[in-house]
C-alpha positions as CSV (number, residue, x, y, z in Angstrom):
1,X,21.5,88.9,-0.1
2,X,24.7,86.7,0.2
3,X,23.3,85.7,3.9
4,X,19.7,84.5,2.4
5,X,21.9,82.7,0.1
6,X,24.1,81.2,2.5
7,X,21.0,80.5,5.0
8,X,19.2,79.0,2.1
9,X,22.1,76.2,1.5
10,X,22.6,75.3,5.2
11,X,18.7,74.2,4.6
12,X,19.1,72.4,2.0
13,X,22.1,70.5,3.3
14,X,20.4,69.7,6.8
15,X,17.3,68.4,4.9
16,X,19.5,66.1,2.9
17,X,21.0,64.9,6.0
18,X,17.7,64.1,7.7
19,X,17.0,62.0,4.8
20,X,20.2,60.3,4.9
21,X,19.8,60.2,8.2
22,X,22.5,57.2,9.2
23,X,24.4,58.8,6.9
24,X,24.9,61.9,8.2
25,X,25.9,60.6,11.7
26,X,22.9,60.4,13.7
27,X,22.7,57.0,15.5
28,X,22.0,53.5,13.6
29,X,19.2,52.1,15.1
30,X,18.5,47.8,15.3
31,X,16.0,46.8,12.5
32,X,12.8,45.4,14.0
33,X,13.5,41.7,15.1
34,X,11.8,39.5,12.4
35,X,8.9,37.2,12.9
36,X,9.4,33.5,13.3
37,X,8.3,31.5,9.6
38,X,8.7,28.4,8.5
39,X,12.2,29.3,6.7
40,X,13.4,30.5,9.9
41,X,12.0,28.1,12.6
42,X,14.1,24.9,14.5
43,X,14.1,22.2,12.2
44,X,12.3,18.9,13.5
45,X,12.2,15.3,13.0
46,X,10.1,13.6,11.1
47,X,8.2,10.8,11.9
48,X,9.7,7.5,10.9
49,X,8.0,6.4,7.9
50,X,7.7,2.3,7.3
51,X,9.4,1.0,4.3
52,X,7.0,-0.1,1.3
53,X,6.7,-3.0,-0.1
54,X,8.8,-3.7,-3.1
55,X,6.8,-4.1,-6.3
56,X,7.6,-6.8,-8.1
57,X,8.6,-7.5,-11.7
58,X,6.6,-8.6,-14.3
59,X,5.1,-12.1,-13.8
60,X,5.0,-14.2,-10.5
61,X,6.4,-13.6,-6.6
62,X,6.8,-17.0,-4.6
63,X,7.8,-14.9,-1.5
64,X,4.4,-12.9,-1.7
65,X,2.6,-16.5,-2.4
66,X,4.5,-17.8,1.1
67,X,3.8,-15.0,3.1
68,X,-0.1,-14.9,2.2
69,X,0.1,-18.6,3.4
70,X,1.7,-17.3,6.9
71,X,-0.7,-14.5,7.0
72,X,-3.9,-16.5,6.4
73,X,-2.7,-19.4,9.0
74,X,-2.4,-16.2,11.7
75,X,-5.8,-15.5,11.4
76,X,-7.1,-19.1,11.5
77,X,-5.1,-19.9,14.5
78,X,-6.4,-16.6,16.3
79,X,-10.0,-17.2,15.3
80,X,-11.7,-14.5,13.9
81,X,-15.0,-12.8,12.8
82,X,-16.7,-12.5,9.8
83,X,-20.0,-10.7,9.4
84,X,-21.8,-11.7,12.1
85,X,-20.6,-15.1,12.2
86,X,-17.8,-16.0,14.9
87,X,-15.5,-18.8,14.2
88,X,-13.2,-20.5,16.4
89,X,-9.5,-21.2,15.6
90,X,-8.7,-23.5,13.1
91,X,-6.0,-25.6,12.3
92,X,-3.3,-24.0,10.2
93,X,-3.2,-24.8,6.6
94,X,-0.5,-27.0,4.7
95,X,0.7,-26.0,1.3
96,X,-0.1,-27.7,-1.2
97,X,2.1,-27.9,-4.6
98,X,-0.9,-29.0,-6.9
99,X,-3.5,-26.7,-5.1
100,X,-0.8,-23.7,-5.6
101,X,-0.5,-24.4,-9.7
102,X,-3.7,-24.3,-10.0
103,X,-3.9,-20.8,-8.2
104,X,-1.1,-19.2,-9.7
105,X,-2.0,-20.8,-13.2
106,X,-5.2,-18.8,-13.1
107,X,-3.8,-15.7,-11.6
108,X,-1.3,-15.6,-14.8
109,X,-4.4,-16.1,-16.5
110,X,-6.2,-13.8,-15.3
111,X,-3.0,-11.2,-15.6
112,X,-2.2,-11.9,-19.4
113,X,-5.7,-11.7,-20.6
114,X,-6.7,-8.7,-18.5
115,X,-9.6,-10.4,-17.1
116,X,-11.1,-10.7,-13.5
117,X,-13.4,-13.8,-12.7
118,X,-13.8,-17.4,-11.1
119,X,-13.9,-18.7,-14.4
120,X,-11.0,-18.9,-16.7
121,X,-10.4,-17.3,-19.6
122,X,-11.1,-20.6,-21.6
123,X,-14.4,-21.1,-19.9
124,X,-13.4,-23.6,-17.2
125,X,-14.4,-23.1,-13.5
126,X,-11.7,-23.5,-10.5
127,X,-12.6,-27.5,-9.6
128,X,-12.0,-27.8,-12.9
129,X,-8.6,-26.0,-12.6
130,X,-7.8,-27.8,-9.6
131,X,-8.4,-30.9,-10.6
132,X,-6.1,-30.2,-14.0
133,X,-3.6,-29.4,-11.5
134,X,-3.6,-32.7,-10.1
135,X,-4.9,-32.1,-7.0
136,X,-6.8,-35.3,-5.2
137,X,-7.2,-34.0,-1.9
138,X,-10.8,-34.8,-0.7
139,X,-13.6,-32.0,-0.6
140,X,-14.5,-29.2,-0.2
141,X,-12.7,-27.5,-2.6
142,X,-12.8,-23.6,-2.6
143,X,-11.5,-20.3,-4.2
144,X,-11.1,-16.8,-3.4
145,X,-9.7,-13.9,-5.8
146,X,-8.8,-11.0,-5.6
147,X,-7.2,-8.0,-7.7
148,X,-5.6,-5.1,-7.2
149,X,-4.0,-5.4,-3.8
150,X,0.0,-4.4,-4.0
151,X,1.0,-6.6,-0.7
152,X,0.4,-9.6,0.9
153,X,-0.6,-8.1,3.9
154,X,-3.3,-6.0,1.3
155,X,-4.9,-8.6,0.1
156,X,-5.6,-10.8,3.1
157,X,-7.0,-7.9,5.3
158,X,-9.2,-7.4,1.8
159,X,-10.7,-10.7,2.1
160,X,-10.6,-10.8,5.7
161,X,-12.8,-7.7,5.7
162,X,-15.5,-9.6,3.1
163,X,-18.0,-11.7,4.8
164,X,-17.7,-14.2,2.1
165,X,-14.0,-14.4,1.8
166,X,-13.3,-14.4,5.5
167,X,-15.5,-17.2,5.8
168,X,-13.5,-19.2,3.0
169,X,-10.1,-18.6,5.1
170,X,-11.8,-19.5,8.1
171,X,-13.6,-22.7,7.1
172,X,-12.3,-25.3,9.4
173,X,-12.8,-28.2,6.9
174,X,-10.2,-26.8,4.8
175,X,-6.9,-28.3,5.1
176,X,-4.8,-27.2,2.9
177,X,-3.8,-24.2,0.5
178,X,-2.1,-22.8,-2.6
179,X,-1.6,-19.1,-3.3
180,X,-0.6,-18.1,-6.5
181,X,-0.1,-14.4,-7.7
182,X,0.7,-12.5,-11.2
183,X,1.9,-8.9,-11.8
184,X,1.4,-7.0,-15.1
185,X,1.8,-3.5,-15.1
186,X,-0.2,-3.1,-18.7
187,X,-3.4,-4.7,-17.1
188,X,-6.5,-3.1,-15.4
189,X,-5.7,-3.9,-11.8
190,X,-2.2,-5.0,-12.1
191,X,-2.0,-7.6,-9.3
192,X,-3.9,-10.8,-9.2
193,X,-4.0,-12.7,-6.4
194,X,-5.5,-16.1,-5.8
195,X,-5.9,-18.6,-2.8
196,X,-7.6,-22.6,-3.8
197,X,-8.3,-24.7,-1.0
198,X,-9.1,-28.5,-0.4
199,X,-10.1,-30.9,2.2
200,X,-7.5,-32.6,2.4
């Protein structure tokens, strides 16, 4: 009877060991190498991303009203196509200081009483804006707007892109410009850009 007994515990004690098994002195073995993952991989470099444009403030942005001016006068001077009608180069526009009043007048307009339309919020149309400006140049006189657009660069591929638009920018009897543009955060679109042009 004691040697069952004593049998019966060296058992028990080897059964623990096996499931203690490192434990007990039998050889560690390595753990299974881990898959790569995403939390584990090389890290890698992103691509560069460009810089956006600032948004402006509330009200106007002279710089973006220049830099449409430089923008358009590209495409004139490298001709250009719009719809199915190819124009030439054209001569680069001159800024004009009544012709851009008028155009940022009616941008602000069109910014503080949340509208979006060639005619002003008081009824009148844009020769009639230009002219109120003081502008004399000779004709034609011409307008395009837009709304919406959060860059320069936005905006004129937007109209360069519109049959109509494109073939306002790229009228060659145009000879000069003014650009204005209005920002309000509390309106529909936001930005309001508009571009009047004269003959002279």
């Amino acid at each position: 009877m004691p040697l069952v007994r004593a049998l019966a515990a060296v058992r028990v004690v080897v059964l623990a060991c096996l499931a203690l098994a490192p434990g007990c002195g039998a050889t560690p073995t390595s753990p299974e190498p881990a898959l790569p993952s995403e939390l584990t991989a090389a890290p890698t470099t992103p691509e560069p991303v460009p810089p956006s444009p600032t948004p402006p403030g509330e009200g106007d942005n002279a710089s973006w009203e220049i830099e449409v001016v430089t923008l358009v006068n590209q495409r004139r001077t490298a001709g250009a196509t719009c719809g199915a009608t190819t124009y030439a180069p054209a001569p680069a526009l001159v800024l004009n200081a009544a012709l851009r009043a008028a155009a940022r007048g009616h941008s602000e307009d069109m910014a503080t009483h949340n509208y979006f339309s060639h005619t002003s919020y008081d009824g009148r149309t844009f020769s009639q804006r230009i002219s109120t400006a003081g502008y004399t140049g000779a004709p034609p006189w011409g307008e395009n707007i837009a709304a919406g657009q959060s860059s320069p660069a936005a905006v004129v591929n937007g109209w360069m892109n519109s049959t109509v638009h494109c073939a306002s920018i790229m009228n060659p009897s145009y000879r000069a410009i003014g650009v204005g543009y209005a920002y309000r955060a509390a309106s529909n679109y936001g930005h309001y850009w508009t571009q009047d042009f004269g003959g002279s």
